[in-house]
Structure formats: C-alpha cells, structure tokens
C-alpha positions in Angstrom: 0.0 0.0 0.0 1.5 3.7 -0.9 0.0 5.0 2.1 1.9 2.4 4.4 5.3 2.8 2.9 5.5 6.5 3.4 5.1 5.3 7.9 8.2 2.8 8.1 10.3 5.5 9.3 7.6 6.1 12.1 7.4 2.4 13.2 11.3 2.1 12.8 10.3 4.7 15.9 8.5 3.0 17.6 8.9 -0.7 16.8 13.2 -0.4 16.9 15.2 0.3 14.0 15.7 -3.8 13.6 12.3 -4.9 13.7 12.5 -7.6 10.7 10.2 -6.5 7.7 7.9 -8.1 5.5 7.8 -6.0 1.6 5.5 -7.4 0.1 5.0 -6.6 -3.9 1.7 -6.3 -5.7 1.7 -5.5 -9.6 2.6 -1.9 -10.0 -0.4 -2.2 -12.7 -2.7 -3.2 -10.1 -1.1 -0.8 -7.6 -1.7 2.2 -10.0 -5.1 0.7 -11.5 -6.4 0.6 -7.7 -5.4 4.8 -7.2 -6.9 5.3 -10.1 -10.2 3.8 -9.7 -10.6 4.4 -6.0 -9.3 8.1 -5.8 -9.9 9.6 -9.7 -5.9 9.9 -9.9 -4.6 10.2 -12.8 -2.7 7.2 -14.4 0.7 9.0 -14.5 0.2 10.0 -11.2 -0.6 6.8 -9.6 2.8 5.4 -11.5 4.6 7.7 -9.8 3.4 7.2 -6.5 3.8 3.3 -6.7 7.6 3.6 -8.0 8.4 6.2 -5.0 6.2 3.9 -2.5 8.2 0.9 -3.6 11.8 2.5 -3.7 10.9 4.3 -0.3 9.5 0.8 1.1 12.9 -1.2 -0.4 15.3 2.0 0.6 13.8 1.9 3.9 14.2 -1.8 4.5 18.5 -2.1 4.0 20.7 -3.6 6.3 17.2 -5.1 8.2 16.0 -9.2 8.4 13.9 -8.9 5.6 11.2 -11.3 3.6 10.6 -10.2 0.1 7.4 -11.4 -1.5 5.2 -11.0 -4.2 1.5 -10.4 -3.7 0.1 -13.6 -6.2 2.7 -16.2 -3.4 -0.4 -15.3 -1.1 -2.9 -16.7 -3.5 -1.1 -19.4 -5.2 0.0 -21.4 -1.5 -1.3 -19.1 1.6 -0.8 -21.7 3.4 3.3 -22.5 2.3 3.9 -18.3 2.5 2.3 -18.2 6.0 4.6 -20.9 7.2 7.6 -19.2 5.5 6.8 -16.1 7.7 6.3 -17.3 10.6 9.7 -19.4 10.8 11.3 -15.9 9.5 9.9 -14.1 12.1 10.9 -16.9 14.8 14.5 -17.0 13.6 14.3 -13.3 14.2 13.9 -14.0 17.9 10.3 -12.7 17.9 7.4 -15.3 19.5 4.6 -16.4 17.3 1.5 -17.9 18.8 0.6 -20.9 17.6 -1.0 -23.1 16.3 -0.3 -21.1 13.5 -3.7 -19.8 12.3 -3.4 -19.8 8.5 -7.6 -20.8 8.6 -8.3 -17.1 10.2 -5.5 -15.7 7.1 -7.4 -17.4 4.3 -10.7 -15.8 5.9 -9.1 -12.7 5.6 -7.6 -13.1 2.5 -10.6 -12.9 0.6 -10.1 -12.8 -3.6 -13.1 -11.3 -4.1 -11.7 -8.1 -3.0 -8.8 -8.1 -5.3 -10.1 -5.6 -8.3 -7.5 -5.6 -10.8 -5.1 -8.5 -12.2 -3.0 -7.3 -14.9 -0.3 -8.3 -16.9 3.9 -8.4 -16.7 5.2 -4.8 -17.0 6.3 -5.0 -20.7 7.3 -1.7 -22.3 3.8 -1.9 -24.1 2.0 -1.5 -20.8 2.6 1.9 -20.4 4.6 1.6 -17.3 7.9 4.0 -17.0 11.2 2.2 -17.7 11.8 3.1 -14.1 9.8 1.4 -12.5 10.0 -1.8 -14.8 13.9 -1.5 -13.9 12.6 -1.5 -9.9 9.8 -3.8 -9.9 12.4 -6.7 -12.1 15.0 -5.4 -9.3 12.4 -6.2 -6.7 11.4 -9.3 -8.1 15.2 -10.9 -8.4 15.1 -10.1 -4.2 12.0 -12.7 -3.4 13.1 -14.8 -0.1 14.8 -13.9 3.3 17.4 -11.8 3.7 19.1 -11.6 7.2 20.3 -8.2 6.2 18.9 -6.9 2.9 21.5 -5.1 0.6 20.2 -2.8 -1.7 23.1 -2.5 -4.2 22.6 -1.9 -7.6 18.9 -0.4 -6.4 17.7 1.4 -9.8 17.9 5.2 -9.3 14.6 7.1 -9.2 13.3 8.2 -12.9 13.2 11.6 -13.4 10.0 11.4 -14.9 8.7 10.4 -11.5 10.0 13.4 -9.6 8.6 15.8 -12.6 5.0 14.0 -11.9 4.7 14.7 -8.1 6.1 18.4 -8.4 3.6 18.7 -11.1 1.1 17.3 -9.4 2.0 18.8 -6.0 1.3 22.4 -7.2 -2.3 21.4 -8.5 -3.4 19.6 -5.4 -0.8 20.9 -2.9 0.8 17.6 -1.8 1.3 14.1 -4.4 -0.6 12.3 -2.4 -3.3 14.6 -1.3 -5.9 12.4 -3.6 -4.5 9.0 -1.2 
C-alpha cells in the first residue's frame, strides 16, 4: 500500500530500528489501477506514487532481516507463505503464537476483494522504464534476507519526480488524492 510505505520510518520509531520486515509486492499495474479507480488519480500520477512507495518501502528496509514477496505467493499457496513467515519471524527472535492460524489468514484473505489483475510490466503496458527496472530489481530479491542489501537499487526516474512536483502544485501535496 502507498500510504503504508511512506510510515516505516515512524514504526522504525516505535517498533526499533531492527524490527525484521515483510515487503511485500503487488503488480505496480494493479497498484496504479487501484489509485486510479478508488481516488480519480490520474494514471501517470498513480505510476509515480507506486515507484516512490516501492523504492521508499525497499530503501527503507536495507541492512534489516527482511522477507521479500510478491502479492500472487499469497494466492497461489497461503498456506506455504504463511509458514515461511512465521519461521522468518521466529529465527528473528520474535514469539509467534501458535498453532499457526493460517484458517483465520485465508478468511481474511478474501479474492473477491482483489479488483485488478493485470499483466507483466512490458514496455507496451505503459509503465515507465523506471519502474519496470525496480519492480524486475524487486522481483530478483524474493526470499529472506538476514540483512537486505540494496546495491545496484535502480535510481529514481526523473519522470517520476517531474510527476509529483507537477502534481503537487495542482493539489498541494502528491498524495493529497490517497
């Protein structure tokens, strides 16, 4: 979610700066098509808010215990992914309760609620060559990390920084519509 990215600096406040993470990664596409739909944003807007939510969410995470994960592993075996986490978060040195309830996460889970399924980010999707350069950056992360190293994280496109100024002075913030 955009909205939680821009917090981790707050809960590294109040949680400890080596609280372990869990980034997980939905589509961009279905990122952006989700601000577009549920605020009015524009589509080159919502782009540019989903590759500074994912940088900030990846930038913020280095040097932490880290599980990287895409968004469809939850669908495809919720089951396999909870179990993942939780022995992550135990090797971490934080308790889990158990049994582990994976039941009460397929309950919440629900696919009904997921809007928008879109394709790979292919240059003829429309998506910045940014933020295809993240996202396959992203991607080549999946798995634990005891202590996530971002080198080699794809610089920021300029395009996206010329979006959110534009957009800041007609709304007066980029997210103001979030």
């Amino acid at each position: 979610d955009p909205r939680a990215c821009v917090l981790m600096p707050f809960w590294d406040l109040v949680l400890g700066p080596d609280m372990p993470r869990i980034v997980v990664l939905p589509n961009p596409l279905e990122s952006a098509a989700s601000l577009e739909r549920r605020n009015r944003m524009p589509r080159e807007l919502a782009l540019a808010l989903v590759e500074r939510s994912l940088r900030s969410a990846i930038r913020d995470s280095a040097g932490r215990p880290v599980v990287v994960t895409a968004y469809d592993e939850l669908f495809r075996d919720l089951d396999g992914w909870c179990r993942r986490v939780a022995e992550f978060i135990r090797s971490n040195g934080l308790a889990m309760p158990g049994p582990l309830a994976v039941d009460r996460a397929q309950g919440f889970l629900d696919a009904e609620l997921r809007h928008h399924h879109e394709a790979d980010l292919v240059p003829e999707s429309g998506v910045p060559a940014g933020l295809r350069r993240l996202w396959t950056w992203a991607l080549k992360r999946i798995g634990a990390h005891d202590s996530l190293s971002i080198a080699g994280l794809p610089r920021e496109s300029a395009d996206t920084e010329a979006v959110l100024q534009a957009h800041r002075g007609a709304s007066g913030s980029p997210g103001s519509e979030v």
